[in-house]
C-alpha positions in Angstrom: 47.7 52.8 138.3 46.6 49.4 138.4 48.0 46.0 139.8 47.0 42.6 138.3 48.9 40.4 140.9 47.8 37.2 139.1 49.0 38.1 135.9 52.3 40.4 136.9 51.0 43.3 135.0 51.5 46.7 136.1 49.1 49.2 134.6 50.2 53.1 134.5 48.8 55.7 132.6 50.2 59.2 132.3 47.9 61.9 131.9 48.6 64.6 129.0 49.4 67.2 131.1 52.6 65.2 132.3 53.1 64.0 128.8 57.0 65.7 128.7 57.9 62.8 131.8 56.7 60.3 129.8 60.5 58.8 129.2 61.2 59.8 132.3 58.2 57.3 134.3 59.2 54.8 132.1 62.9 54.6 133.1 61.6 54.8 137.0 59.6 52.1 136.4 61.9 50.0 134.9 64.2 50.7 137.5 62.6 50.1 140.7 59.7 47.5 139.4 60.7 43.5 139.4 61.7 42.0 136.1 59.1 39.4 136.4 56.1 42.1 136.0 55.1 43.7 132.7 54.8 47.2 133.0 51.9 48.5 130.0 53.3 52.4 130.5 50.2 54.7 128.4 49.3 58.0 127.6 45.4 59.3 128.5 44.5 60.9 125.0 41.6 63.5 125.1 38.0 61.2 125.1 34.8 62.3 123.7 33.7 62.5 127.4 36.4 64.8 128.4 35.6 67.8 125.8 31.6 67.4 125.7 31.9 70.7 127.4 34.0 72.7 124.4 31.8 74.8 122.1 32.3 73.6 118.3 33.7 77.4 117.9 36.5 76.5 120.3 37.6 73.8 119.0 37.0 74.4 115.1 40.1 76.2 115.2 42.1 72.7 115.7 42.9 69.4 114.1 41.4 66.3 115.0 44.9 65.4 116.1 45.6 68.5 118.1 42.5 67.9 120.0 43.3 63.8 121.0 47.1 65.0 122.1 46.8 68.3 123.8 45.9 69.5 126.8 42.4 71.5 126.2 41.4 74.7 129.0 
């Protein structure tokens, strides 16, 4: 989470493991932050950083799409 007091921007992003309480964050926020600060809500998609350790066999057997959205063990 980040706080950009000057510009009234609220930064959260929601890991993919806790992708189901998206909505969920979101309606918290908007409940209990002011109505003067933005709230930019995002989900952390699978980087190139964060699966340089997954063989090519592993992860041949999935999309390019399956492998940005879903949690990888």
């Amino acid at each position: 989470m980040e706080v950009q007091n000057e510009l009234y921007i609220l930064k959260v992003k929601i890991a993919l493991v806790a992708k189901s309480n998206f909505d969920d964050v979101n309606a918290l926020l908007k409940r209990v932050v002011p109505a003067n600060i933005v709230i930019e809500l995002v989900l952390m998609y699978n980087t190139w950083s964060m699966i340089k350790n997954f063989t090519w066999d592993y992860l041949k057997a999935k999309t390019w799409r399956d492998i940005k959205n879903e949690v990888l063990e």
